[in-house]
C-alpha positions in Angstrom: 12.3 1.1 7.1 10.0 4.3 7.7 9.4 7.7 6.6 7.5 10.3 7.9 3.6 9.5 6.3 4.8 5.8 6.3 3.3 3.5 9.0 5.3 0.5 7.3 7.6 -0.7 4.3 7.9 -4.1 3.7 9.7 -5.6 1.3 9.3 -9.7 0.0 10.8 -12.0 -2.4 8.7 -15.2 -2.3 9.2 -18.1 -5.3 8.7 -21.6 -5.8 5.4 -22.1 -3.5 1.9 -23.2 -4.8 -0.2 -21.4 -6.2 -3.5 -19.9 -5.0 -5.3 -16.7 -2.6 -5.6 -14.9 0.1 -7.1 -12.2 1.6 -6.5 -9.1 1.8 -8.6 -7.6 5.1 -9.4 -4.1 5.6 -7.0 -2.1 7.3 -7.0 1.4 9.2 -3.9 2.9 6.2 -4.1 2.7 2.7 -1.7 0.3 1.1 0.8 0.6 -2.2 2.0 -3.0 -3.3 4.7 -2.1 -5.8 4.4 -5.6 -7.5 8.1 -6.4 -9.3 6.9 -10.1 -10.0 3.5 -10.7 -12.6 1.5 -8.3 -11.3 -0.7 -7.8 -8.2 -4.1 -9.9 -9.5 -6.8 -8.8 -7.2 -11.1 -9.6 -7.0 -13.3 -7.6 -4.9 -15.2 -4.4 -4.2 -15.4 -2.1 -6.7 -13.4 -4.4 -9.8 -15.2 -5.4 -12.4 -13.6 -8.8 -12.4 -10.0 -10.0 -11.8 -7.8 -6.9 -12.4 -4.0 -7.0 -12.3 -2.1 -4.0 -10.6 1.7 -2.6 -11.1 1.3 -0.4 -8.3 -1.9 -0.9 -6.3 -2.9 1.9 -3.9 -6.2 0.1 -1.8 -6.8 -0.3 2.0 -9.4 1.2 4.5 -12.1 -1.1 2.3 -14.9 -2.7 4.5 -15.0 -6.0 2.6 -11.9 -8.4 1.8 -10.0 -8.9 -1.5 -8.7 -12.0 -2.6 -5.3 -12.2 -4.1 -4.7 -14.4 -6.6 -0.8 -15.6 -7.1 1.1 -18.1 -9.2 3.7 -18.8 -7.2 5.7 -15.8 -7.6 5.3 -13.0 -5.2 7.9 -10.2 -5.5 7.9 -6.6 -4.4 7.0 -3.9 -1.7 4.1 -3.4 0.6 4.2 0.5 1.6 1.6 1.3 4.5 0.6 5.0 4.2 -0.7 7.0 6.3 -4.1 9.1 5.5 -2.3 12.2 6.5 0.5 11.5 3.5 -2.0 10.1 0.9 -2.9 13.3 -0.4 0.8 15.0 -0.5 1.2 11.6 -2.8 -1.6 11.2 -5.0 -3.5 14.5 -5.0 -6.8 13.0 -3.3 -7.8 13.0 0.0 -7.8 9.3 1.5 -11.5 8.9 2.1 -11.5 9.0 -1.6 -9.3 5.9 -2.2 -10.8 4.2 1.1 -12.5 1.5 -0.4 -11.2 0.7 -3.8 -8.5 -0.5 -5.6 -6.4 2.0 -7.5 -3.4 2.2 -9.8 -1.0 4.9 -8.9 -0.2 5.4 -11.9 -3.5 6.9 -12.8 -3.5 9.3 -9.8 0.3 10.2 -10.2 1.8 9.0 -13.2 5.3 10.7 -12.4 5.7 9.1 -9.0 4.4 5.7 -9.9 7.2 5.7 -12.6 10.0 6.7 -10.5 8.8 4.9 -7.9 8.6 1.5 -9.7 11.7 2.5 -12.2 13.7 3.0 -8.7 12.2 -0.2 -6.2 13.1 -2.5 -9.4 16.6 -1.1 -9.9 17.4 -1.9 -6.3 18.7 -4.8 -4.7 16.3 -6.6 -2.6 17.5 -5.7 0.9 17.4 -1.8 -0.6 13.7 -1.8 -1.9 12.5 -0.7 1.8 14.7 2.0 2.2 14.4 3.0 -1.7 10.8 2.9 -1.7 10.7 5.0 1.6 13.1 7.3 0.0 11.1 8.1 -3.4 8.0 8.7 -1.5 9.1 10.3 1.1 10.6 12.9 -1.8 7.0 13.3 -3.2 5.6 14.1 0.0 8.0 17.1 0.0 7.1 18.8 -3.3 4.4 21.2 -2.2 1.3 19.1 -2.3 -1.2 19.7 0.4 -0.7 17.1 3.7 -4.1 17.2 5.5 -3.4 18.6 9.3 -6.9 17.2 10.0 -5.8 13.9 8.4 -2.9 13.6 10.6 -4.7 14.6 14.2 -7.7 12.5 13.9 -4.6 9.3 12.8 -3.2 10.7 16.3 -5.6 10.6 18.2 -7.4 7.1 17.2 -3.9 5.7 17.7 -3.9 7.1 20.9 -7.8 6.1 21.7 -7.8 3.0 20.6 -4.3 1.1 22.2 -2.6 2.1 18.6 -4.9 1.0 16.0 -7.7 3.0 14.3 -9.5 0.3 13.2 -11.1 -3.1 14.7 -8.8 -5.2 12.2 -5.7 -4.6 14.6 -4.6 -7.8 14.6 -4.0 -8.1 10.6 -1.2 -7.3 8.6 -1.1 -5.5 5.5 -3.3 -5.9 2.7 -2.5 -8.5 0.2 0.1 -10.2 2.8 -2.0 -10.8 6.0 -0.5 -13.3 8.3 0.9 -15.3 5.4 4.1 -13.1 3.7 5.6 -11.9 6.8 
């Protein structure tokens, strides 16, 4: 399920398997994980040690996470697109490329109607639920960067349909291993 501003929605429901980590490689769109299990428990560039996330806004970062799980993994992975990050959070992209941020520090209104809403929903809904909230948000006035959305054109267009040399992964936090 997409949305305009939304290169991907995925949602998972994953139990009973062992615990450990992954990476999560760099990718050419930021990424929300909407974690409905423990929390998203992430070590890398720019956290100051392990840090656990609710709803993690990350991606476009030059080094790896690692993604630390117990087992449980349950939730959505929203790709965004840099032309919507802005409309969502109120920053440009470049300023979230690279780190590791909760959304509720950036939008506290959409990161509690976003979770309040993905939880609430069965799990074949989340996609389409998730897709919906944010989809809403992008429609309430904030700025969407034109500039944002040509250059996302055009490097899709330039480079076979990926931005970035990490084509071949998935999303952060799930690459090659949740899908």
């Amino acid at each position: 399920m997409t949305a305009p501003g939304i290169a991907r929605a995925a949602a998972y429901d994953i139990s009973g398997v062992v615990p450990g980590t992954h990476l999560a490689v760099p990718s050419p769109t930021l990424t929300m994980i909407i974690d409905l299990g423990h929390g998203l428990d992430l070590t890398g560039p720019g956290l100051p040690d392990r840090t656990t996330f609710r709803l993690c806004i990350s991606g476009m970062h030059p080094t790896p996470y690692l993604v630390h799980h117990d087992g449980l993994q349950r939730g959505v992975q929203v790709d965004v697109k840099p032309s919507l990050v802005r409309a969502l959070t109120g920053a440009p992209a470049a300023e979230l490329g690279g780190e590791a941020v909760e959304l509720g520090a950036l939008h506290s209104g959409l990161a509690g109607e976003l979770y309040g809403r993905v939880a609430a929903a069965p799990v074949a809904n989340r996609e389409a639920v998730a897709a919906e909230v944010l989809a809403a948000y992008a429609t309430s006035g904030r700025e969407v960067q034109p500039d944002a959305a040509a250059a996302w054109s055009y490097s899709r267009r330039d480079r076979g349909g990926s931005p970035s040399p990490s084509s071949s992964s998935g999303p952060a936090g799930r690459r090659g291993t949740w899908r």
